[in-house]
N, C-alpha and C positions, 0 to 999 in steps of 0.2 A: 567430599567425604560423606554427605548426607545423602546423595546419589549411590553413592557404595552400599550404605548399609540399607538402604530402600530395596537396590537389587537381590543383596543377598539375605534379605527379610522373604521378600518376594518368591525368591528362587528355591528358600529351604524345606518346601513344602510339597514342591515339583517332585512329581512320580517316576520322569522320567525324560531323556536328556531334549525330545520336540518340544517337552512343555518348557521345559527349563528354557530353550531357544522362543519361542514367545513370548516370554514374561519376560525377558532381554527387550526384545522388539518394543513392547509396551512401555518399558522403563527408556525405550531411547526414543520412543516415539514425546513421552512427554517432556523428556530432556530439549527436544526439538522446539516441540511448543514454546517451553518456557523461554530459550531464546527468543524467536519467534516474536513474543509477546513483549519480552524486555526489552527487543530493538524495535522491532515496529512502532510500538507504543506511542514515543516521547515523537515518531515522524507525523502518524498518521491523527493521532490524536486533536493538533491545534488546527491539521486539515478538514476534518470532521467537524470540529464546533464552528469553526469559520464558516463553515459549508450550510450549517441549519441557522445560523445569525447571532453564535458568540463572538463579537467585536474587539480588536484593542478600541473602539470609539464607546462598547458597549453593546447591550443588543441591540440588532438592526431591527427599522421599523421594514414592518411588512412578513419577515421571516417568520420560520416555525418557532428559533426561541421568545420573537415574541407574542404569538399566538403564547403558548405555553405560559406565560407572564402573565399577560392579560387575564386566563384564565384562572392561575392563582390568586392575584392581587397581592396582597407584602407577601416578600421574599425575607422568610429567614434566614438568620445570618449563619453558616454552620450547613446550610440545606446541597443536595444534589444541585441545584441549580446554579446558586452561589456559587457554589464550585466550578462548576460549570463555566460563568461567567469571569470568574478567576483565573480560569485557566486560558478562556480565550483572549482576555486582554492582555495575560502574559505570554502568547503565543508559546504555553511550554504545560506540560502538565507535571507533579510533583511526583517525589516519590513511593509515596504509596498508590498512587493510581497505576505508576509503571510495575510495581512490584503485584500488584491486584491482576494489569492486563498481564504477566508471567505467568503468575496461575491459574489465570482461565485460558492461556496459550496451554500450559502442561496440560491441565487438565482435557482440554479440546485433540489434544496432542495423543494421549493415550486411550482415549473412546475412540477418536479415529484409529487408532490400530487395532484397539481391540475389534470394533466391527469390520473391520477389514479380514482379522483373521477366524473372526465365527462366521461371516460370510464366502472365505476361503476355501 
């Protein structure tokens, strides 16, 4: 429904029927994204914190997360990091991180088309 009215928010401004065919492209380019972003997300996510040293044991010694650590000294509770570490020891990331990684898929989603088709 909210795709609909994006479209033809979008489209009712259109001069004429290529433009209109574009801002289509754009609007499915981001729709793509947002997929994109909502399934990748919750995969690639716990692979990633694993990968720099967020742990189910905790951060690992030696890694980037805890370079990073060492760096700060206390960790707020509430902070990027925490989170961070949240999420790798539940090997899952929450909903709002998946719904965040959707909108910078959409959004990645429709600047790739757009410079596709000013480049075009």
């Amino acid at each position: 429904m909210l795709l609909c009215l994006i479209i033809t928010a979008s489209c009712s401004r259109c001069d004429d029927e290529k433009e209109k065919s574009w801002s289509y492209w754009k609007i499915a380019g981001a729709g793509v994204g947002i997929v994109a972003g909502v399934v990748l997300a919750p995969i690639v996510a716990p692979i990633a914190l694993g990968a720099v040293g967020f742990t189910s044991a905790g951060v690992a010694a030696g890694s980037i997360a805890a370079g990073v650590q060492g760096s700060m000294g206390a960790i707020a509770a509430g902070s990027v990091f925490a989170a961070a570490q949240s999420a790798g020891a539940a090997g899952t990331i929450g909903l709002a991180t998946t719904a965040a990684a959707g909108a910078a898929g959409g959004a990645a989603g429709y600047v790739v088309v757009d410079k596709v088709i000013d480049d075009g």
